[in-house]
C-alpha positions as CSV (number, residue, x, y, z in Angstrom):
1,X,-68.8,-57.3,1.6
2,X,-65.9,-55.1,2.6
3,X,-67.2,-52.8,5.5
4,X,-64.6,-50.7,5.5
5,X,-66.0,-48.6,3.0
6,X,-68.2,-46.8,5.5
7,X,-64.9,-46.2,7.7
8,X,-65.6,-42.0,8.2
9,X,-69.2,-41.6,7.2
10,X,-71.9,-40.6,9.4
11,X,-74.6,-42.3,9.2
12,X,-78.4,-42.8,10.5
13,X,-78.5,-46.7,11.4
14,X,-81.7,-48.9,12.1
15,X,-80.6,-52.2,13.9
16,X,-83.6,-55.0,14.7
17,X,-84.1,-53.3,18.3
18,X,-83.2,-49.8,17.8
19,X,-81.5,-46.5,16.0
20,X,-78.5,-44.5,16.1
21,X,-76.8,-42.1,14.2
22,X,-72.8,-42.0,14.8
23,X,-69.6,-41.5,12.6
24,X,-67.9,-44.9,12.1
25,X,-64.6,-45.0,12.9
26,X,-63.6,-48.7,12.9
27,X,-64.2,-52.0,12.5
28,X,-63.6,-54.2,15.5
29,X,-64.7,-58.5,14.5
30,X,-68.2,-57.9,13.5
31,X,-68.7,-54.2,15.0
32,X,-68.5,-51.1,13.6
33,X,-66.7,-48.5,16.5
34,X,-68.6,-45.2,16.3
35,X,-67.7,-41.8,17.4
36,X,-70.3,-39.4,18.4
37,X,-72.7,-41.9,18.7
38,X,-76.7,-41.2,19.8
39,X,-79.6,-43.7,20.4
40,X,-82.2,-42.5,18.5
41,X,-85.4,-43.3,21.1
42,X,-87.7,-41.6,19.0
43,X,-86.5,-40.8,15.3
44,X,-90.3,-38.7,14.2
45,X,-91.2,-38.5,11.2
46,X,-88.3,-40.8,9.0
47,X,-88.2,-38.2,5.8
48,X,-87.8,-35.6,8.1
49,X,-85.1,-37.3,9.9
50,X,-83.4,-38.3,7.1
51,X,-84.1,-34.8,5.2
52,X,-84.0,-32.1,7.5
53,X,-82.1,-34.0,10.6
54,X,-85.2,-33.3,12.7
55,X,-85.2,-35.9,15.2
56,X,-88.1,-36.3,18.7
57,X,-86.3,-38.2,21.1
58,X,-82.0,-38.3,21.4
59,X,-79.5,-39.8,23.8
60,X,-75.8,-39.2,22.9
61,X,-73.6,-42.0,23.8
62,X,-70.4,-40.6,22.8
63,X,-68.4,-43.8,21.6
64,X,-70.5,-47.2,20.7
65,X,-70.2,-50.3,19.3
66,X,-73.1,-51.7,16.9
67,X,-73.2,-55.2,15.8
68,X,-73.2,-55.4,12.0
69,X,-74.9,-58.5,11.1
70,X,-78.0,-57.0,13.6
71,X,-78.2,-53.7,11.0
72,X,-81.5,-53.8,9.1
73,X,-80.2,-50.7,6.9
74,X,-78.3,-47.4,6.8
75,X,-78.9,-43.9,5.6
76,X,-76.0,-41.1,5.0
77,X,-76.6,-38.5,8.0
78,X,-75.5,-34.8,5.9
79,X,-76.6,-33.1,9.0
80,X,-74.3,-32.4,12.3
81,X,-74.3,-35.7,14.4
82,X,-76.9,-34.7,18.0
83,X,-74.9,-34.1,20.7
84,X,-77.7,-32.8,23.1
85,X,-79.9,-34.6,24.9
86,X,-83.8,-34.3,23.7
């Protein structure tokens, strides 16, 4: 699969251990970079998330690295990234 299709989408991503939302930016080996970057402690209700952008528990990161082979599965994040803490 060629990752560099999601190169400059924003995404909601669900790894085996936890979940962040960030823009990817690169690729680096077997990472994708992203910009804006939170870990998603507490995500709520999932369709809300996903829907409205309504998320319980955020920590912005800034720039992160996420292993791709550990992503379980990805959702396209239309909402502005979180950049407060919650």
């Amino acid at each position: 699969m060629d990752n560099s299709q999601f190169i400059g989408q924003k995404l909601f991503i669900r790894t085996v251990t936890y979940h962040c939302t960030g823009e990817i930016v690169g690729i680096t080996g077997s990472f994708f970079e992203l910009k804006d970057a939170a870990w998603i402690a507490d995500s709520g209700r999932f369709s809300q998330a996903i829907r409205d952008g309504k998320l319980d528990e955020v920590e912005p990161v800034g720039k992160m690295y996420v292993h791709i082979p550990a992503i379980v599965d990805m959702f396209p994040w239309v909402h502005d990234l979180p950049k407060e803490q919650k």
